[in-house]
C-alpha positions in Angstrom: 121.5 107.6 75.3 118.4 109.2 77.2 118.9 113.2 77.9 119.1 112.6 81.3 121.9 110.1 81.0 123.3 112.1 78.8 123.6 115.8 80.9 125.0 113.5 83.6 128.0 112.3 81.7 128.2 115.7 80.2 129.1 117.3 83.7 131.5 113.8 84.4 133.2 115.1 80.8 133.1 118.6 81.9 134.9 117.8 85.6 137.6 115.7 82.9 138.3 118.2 80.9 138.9 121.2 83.5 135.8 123.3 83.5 134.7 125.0 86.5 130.8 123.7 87.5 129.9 127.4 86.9 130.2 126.6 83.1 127.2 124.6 83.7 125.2 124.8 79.9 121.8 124.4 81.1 120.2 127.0 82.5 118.2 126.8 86.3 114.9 126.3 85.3 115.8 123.2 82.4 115.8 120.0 84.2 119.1 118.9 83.3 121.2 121.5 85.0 120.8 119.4 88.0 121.8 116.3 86.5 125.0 117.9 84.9 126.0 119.3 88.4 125.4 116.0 89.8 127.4 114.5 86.9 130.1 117.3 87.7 130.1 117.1 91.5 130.4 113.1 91.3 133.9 113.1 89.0 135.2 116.4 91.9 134.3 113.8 94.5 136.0 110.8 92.8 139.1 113.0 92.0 139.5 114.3 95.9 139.5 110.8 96.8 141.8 109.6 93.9 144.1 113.2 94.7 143.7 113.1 98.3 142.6 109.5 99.5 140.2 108.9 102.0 138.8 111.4 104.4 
């Protein structure tokens, strides 16, 4: 799995498993921060709309 690919998934996991996005491992200036929020962000959005259903 690229690195890229990879941070993504990690924030997904991270969303899964109950950590807050400010448990983010990658620090602001290392490229896959954003990727793992985006990863992160992605699996909150999906669970609103699983939790809560459409807007």
């Amino acid at each position: 799995m690229e690195k890229s690919e990879s941070a993504f998934a990690e924030g997904v996991d991270a969303f899964a498993r109950g950590k807050s996005r400010a448990e983010c491992p990658y620090p602001s200036e290392d490229d896959r921060q954003k990727l793992w929020l985006e990863g992160w962000e992605t699996a909150k959005r999906a669970d609103d709309l699983y939790v809560d259903g459409p807007p």
